[in-house]
N, C-alpha and C positions, 0 to 999 in steps of 0.2 A: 504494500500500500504506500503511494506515495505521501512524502510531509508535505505539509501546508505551511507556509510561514507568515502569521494573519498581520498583515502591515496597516496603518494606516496613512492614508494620503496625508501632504503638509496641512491644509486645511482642516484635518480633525484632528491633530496636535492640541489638548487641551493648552488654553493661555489663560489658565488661573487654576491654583495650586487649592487643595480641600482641608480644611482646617478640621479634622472630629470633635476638637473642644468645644466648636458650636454646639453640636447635636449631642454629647455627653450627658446624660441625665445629672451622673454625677461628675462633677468637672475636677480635673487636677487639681491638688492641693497646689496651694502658693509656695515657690522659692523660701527662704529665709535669711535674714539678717543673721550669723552667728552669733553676732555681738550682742544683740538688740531682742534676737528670736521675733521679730515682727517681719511679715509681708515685705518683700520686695516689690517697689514701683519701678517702670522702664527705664525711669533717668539712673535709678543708681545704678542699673549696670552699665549705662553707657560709657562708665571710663574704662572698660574692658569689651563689652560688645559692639559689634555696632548698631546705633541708634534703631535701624529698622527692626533688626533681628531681636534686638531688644522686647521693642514693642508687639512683633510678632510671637514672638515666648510666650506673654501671658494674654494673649488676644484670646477670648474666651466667648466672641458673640457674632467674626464674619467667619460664616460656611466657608465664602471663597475669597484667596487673596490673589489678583491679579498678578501674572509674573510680566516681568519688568521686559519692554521688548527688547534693548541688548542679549536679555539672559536667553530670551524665546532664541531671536537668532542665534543662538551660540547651540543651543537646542537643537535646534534643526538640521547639525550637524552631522547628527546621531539618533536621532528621536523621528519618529517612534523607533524603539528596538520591537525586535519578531516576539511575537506571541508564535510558539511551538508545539506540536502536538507529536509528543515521544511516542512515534508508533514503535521506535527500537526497542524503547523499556517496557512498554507497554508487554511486546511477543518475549523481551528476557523475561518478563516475570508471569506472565502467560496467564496474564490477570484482567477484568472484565473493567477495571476501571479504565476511563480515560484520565491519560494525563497529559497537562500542559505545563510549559515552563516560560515565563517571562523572560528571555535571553539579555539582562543588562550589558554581559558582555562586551557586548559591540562596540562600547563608547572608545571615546580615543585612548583613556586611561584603563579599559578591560573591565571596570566596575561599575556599579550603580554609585558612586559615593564622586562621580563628578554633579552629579545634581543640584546638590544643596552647594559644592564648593562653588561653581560657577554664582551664583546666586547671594550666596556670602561676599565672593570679591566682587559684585558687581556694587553689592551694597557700602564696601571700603571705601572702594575707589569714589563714589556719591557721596561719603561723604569728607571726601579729600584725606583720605589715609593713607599713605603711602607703604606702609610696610604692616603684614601681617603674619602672626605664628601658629602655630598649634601641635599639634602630638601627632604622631600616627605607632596604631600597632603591628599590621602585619605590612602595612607602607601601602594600602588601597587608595585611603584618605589622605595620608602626606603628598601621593603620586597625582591625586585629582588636584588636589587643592594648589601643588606645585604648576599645574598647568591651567589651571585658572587661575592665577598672579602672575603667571606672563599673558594669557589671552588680555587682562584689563593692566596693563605696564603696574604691578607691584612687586614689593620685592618679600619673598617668605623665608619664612624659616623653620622648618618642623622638627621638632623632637622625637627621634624615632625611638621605642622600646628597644634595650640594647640587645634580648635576643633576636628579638626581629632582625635587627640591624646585621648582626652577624648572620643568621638562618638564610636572610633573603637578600644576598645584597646588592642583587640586580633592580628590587624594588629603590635601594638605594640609590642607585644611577641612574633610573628614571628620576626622581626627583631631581637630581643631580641636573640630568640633560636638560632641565626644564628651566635650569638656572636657581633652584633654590637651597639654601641652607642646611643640613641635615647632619645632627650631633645626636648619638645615642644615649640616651638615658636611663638611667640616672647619669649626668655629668657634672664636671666641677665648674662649668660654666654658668651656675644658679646658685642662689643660698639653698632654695630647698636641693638640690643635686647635692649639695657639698654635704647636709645633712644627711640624706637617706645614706650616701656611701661612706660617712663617718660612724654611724649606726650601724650600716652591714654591706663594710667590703665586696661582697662577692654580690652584690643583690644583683637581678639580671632584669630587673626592669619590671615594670607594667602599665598601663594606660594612664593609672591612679599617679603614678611619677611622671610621666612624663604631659599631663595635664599641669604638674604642677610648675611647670618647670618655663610649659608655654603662659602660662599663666601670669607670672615672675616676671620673663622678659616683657609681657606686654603691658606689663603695672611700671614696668622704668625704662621705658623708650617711647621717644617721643613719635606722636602720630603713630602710633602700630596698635593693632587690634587682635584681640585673640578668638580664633572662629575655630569651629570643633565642628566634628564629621559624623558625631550622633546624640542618642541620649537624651536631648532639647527639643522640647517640643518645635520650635521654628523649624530646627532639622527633620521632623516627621512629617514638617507639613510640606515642605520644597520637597521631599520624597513621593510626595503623596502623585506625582504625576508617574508615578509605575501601575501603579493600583486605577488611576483613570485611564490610561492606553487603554490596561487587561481588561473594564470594564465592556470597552468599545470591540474590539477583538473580540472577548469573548462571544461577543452577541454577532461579529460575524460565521464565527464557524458553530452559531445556535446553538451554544451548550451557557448551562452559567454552573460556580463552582463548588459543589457541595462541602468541600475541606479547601482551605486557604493555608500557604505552610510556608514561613520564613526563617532564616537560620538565625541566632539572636545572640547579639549582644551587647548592645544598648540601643537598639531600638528602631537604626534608620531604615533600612530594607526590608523588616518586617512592616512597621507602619506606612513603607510607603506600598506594599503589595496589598496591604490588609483594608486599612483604614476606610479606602473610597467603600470595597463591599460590606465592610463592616458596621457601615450607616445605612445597608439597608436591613440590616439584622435589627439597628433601633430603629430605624421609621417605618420602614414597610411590614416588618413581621418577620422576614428571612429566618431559615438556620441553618445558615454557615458555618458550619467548627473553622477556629480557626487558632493553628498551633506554632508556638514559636518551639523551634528547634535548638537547644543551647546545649555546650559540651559539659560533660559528665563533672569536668576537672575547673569548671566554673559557674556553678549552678545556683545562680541569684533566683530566677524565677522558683526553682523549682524547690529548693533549702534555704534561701534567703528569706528575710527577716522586711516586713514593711515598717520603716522606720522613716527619720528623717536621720541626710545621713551627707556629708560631704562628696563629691565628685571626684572628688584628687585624695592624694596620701597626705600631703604638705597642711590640709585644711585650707586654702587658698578659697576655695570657690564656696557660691552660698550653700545654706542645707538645700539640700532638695530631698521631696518624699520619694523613698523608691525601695523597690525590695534588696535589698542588700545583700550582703556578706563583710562588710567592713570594710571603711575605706583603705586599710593597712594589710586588705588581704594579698597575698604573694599568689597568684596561680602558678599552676606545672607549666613547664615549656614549652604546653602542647604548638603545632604547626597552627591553626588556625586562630593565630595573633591575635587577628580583629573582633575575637570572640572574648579576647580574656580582659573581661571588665569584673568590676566588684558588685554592679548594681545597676538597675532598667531607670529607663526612663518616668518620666511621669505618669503620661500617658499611660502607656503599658500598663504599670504598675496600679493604675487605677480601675486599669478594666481586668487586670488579673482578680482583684479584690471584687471587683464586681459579676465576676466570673463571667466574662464576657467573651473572653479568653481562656487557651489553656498551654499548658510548656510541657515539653519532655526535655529529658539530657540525654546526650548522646555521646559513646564511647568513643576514644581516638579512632583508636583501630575499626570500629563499624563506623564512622565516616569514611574511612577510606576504600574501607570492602563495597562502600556504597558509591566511592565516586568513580573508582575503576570500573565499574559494572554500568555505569551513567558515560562515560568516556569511552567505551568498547562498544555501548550499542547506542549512541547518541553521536559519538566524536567527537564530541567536546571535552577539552580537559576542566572540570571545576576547579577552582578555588579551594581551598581546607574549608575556608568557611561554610562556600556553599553544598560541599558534603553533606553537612550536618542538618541541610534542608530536604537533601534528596535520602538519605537514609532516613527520615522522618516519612516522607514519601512513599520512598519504599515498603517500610510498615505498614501504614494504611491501604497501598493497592494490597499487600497479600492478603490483609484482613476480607477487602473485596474477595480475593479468590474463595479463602474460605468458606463464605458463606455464599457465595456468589450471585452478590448482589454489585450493581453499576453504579459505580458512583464516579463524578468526574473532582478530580483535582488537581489544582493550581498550584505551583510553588515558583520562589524567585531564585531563578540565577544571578544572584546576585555579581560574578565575577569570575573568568578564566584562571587556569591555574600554571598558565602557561611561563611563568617566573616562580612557580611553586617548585618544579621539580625533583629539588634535592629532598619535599618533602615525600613527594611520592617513591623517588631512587630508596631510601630507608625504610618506608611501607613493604616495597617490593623485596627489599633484601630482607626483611622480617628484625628488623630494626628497632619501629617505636613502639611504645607501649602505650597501655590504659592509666590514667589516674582521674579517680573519683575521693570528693568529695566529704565526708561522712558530716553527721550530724553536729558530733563530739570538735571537730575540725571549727565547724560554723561557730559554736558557741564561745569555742578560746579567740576564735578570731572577731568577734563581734565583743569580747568583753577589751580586746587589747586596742579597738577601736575608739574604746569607752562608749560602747552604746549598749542601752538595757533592753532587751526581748521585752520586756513586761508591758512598756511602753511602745510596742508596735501600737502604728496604725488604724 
């Protein structure tokens, strides 16, 4: 059977982005002051965000926010990416479901996480900021974000997690060819870096350090901004143009998707596949399950704690409500970088509590048993991360076989893994391993955070 790859023309390119906290019954909790424990207004963060993205953060009442037409052009690039219909996976698993994969791939950068970056420097540059930082973990988001700071003339600088940095470090030289900055972290180039590696030598890094690190320079350089690639609501909502293609696509090849499935770890590629069908789950009646995929070795949704709780290690950034594990939490090495956060986003985090939603974890090793099998009868190499969407996937079609009932599902390709390699060269040679989690784990890491279970959420 031949593939279809359901496209749409330049003209049905949505040009305005879907905010869920309109239609939210219950709406994210507010940001927090540290200092103060009171509600964040736009202006104070403006000496670290910029103004828009600011104000889009806690924008709580428009449905839709217009994207800005430099950003559309820049869009159009690439946009729409193929909505896909895995008949490969479909006959490897010999299962009644249909599935589709949103193919972000395509973009210039290989990910979905040029989205929001193009979007973010557009909003710099407006409002005269010349230089911009941020983190990246497995270098998706350093990589996007480095080449939208040259498409709008800024100059960046990203903090990339030091194992990343070492793991992958071709994702390094893409930033690099992009013209931007790129220091692994923890480094002695920050107070908080000189701290974490005076506390512990050997630390190899994580999201929570090297936020803090972006965060630091952007507090003591003049004109520079710090823009982040997930986890923020502003960021789920510039994602949200994944989720409106697939709605359009889907209704071309006449199915709509009974399970919605994104791989997770703070937030932006699930909310932005999820979010658009996920408003019709609250207005129209829908039920759509719809499942964030997160790895075993970093399981905020699934063992974390709903608290308020910092973004970084450092304490730099406001509290924000989210399921945790501690901002001080260290994950394992695992390959799928952009997974290893401490804690979800808001959003997320509010519809998990609302059960609106729902998570699995996923083992190193069954990602990869799942992305080889996705890559042999697809052709595509995934991402580590998005593994961890398609062995979620895969779960649910067999379930189909079993009882053999049709059901169609959607998940996002969030990103090729075609700079992963060496992760898969050590798969293949029976290399990496599993690391989970345990309960006992969460509680010593949530007390060394100073944060009380008791006082969840």
């Amino acid at each position: 059977m031949k593939q279809k790859k359901y496209l749409l023309p330049e003209s049905e390119i949505p040009t305005a982005w879907y905010n869920i906290q309109a239609d939210m019954v219950n709406k994210p909790l507010p940001p927090l002051n540290p200092g103060t424990g009171q509600p964040l207004k736009a202006e104070d963060m403006y000496p670290i965000f910029c103004e828009e993205c600011a104000r889009q953060e806690l924008n709580q009442t428009d449905r839709f926010i217009p994207i800005p037409e430099p950003v559309l052009e820049k869009y159009v690039y690439y946009r729409s990416t193929p909505l896909v219909r895995a008949y490969g996976l479909e006959k490897a698993l010999d299962t009644p479901a249909h599935i589709f994969f949103k193919n972000e791939s395509v973009s210039p950068v290989g990910s979905h996480k040029l989205n929001s970056a193009l979007a973010q420097a557009y909003y710099a540059k407006e409002e005269g900021t010349t230089n911009i930082t941020t983190e990246t973990g497995a270098g998706q988001w350093g990589a996007a974000l480095s080449y939208a700071a040259k498409a709008f003339g800024l100059e960046a600088a990203v903090y990339m997690v030091k194992i990343s940095y070492e793991q992958k470090p071709y994702r390094r030289s893409i930033m690099q060819t992009f013209g931007a900055n790129v220091t692994a972290s923890p480094s002695m180039s920050t107070r908080a870096g000189k701290d974490i590696i005076t506390a512990s030598p050997n630390h190899q890094g994580s999201l929570g350090t090297a936020i803090s690190e972006a965060v630091e320079l952007a507090r003591m350089t003049p004109d520079c901004k710090y823009v982040l690639g997930s986890v923020l609501n502003h960021v789920c909502i510039h994602q949200s143009i994944i989720g409106l293609e697939a709605e359009k696509q889907m209704e071309m090849a006449d199915e709509y998707p009974d399970i919605v499935i994104g791989c997770f770890g703070g937030g932006s590629n699930f909310c932005g596949i999820a979010m658009p069908f996920l408003r019709h789950n609250i207005l129209d009646g829908k039920k759509t399950r719809f499942i964030a995929a997160e790895p075993a070795s970093c399981p905020k949704l699934t063992k974390g704690v709903y608290l308020y709780d910092f973004g970084d290690e450092a304490g730099y950034t406001p509290l924000l409500p989210m399921y945790t594990l501690g901002h001080s939490f260290r994950p394992a090495n695992i390959h799928a970088g952009g997974l290893r956060y401490h804690g979800a986003g808001a959003i997320v985090s509010q519809l998990m509590k609302d059960k609106l939603m729902e998570a699995v974890d996923i083992e190193q090793l069954d990602s990869f048993k799942a992305g080889l099998l996705f890559a042999r009868s697809e052709g595509i190499i995934p991402a580590p991360e998005s593994c961890h969407a398609i062995a979620a996937t895969i779960e649910e079609a067999l379930k189909c076989k079993e009882c053999g009932e049709q059901k169609t599902i959607l998940f996002n390709l969030s990103g090729h893994g075609l700079v992963d390699m060496t992760a898969y060269d050590q798969y293949l040679a029976g290399d990496l391993t599993n690391f989970e989690v345990d309960e006992a784990t969460v509680a010593r890491n949530l007390a060394e955070s100073k944060l009380d279970p008791s006082k969840a959420l």
